[in-house]
C-alpha positions in Angstrom: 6.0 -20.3 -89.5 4.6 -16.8 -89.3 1.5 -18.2 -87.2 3.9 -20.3 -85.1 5.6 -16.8 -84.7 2.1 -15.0 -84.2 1.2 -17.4 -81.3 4.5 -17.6 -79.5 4.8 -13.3 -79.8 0.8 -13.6 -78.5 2.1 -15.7 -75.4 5.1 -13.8 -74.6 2.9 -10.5 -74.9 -0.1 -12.2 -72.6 2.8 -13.1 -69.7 4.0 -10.0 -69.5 0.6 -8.1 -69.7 0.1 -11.0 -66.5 3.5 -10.0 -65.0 2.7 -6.2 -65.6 -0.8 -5.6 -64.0 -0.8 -8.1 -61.7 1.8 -9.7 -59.7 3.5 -7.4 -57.3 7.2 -5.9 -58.1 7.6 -2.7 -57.3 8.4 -1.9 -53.3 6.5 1.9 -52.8 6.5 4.0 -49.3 3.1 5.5 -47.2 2.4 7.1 -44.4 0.2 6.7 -42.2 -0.8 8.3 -38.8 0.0 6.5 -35.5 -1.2 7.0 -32.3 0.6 5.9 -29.5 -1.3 6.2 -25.8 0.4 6.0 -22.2 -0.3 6.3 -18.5 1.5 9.3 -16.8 1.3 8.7 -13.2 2.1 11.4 -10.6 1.5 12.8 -7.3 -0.3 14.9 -5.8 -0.9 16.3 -2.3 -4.1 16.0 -0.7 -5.6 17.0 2.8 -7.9 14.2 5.0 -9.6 14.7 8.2 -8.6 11.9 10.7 -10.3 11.5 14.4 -7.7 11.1 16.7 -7.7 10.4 20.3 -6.0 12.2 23.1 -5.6 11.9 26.8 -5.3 14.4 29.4 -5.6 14.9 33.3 -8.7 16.4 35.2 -8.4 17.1 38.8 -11.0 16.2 41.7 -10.4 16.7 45.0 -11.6 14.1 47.8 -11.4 13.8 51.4 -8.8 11.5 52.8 -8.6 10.2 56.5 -4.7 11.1 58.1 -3.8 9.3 60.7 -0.5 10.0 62.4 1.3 9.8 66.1 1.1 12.8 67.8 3.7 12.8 70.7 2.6 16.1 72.2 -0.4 14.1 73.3 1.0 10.4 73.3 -1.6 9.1 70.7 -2.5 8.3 67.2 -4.9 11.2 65.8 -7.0 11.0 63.0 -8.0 14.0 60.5 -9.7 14.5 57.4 -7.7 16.3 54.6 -8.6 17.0 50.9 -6.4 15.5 48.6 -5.9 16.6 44.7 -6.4 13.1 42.7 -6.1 13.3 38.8 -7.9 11.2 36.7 -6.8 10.3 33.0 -9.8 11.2 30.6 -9.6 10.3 26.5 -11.6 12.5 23.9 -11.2 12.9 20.5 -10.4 15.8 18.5 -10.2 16.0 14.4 -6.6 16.5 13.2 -6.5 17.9 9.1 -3.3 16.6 7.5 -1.8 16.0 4.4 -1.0 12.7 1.9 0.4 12.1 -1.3 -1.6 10.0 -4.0 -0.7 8.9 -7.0 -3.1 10.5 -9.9 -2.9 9.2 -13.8 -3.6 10.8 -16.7 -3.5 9.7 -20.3 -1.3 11.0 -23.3 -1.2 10.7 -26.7 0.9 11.4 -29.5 0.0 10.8 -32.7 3.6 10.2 -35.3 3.6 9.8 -38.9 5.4 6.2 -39.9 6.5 5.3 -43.3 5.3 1.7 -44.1 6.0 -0.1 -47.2 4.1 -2.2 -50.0 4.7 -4.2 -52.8 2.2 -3.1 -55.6 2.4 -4.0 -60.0 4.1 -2.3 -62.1 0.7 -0.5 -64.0 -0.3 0.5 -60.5 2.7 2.2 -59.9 2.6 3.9 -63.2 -0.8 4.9 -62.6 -0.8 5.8 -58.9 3.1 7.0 -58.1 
């Protein structure tokens, strides 16, 4: 009886030296260091040269023939005038102005976060 009792103590003491060290019951919090990264778009003003075109008149003068009625004399009469014409020219001139462009940067932020594990009970006693 007493080995019966020797070997059935022995069995119960072996499961919970098994259940102790090695399967997981105790729920223990850690930290760890989290970093989160984002995009931060904004805006910003900048200045570009453009080459735009513009139009404006030149004056030349030229020599027209007149003819008109005189009635003094009782015939047509023909003269030579100058005459202001103005001709359209185009050039080009550079213009600075401004635009807004989007610019990113990054940020970070690094947070502490509790997690949790499941360790044995001899780790616990031995760590925590």
């Amino acid at each position: 009886m007493w080995k019966k009792l020797a070997i059935g103590l022995g069995a119960a003491f072996l499961v919970f030296l098994i259940i102790f060290c090695a399967v997981p019951l105790k729920q223990v919090p850690y930290t760890i260091s989290k970093t989160y990264v984002g995009n931060e778009g904004y805006y910003v003003s900048e200045l570009y040269t453009v080459r735009e075109p513009y139009t404006f008149l030149v004056p030349y003068t030229v020599m027209e023939e007149f003819t008109y009625f005189d009635e003094d004399i009782g015939e047509e009469v023909t003269e030579l005038r100058e005459v202001t014409r103005y001709q359209e020219e185009t050039d080009f001139r550079y213009v600075t102005k401004y635009r807004e462009v989007p610019n990113y940067r990054t940020a970070w932020e690094i947070e502490p976060v509790t997690q949790y594990k499941n360790v044995s009970m001899l780790e616990y006693f031995i760590s925590y």
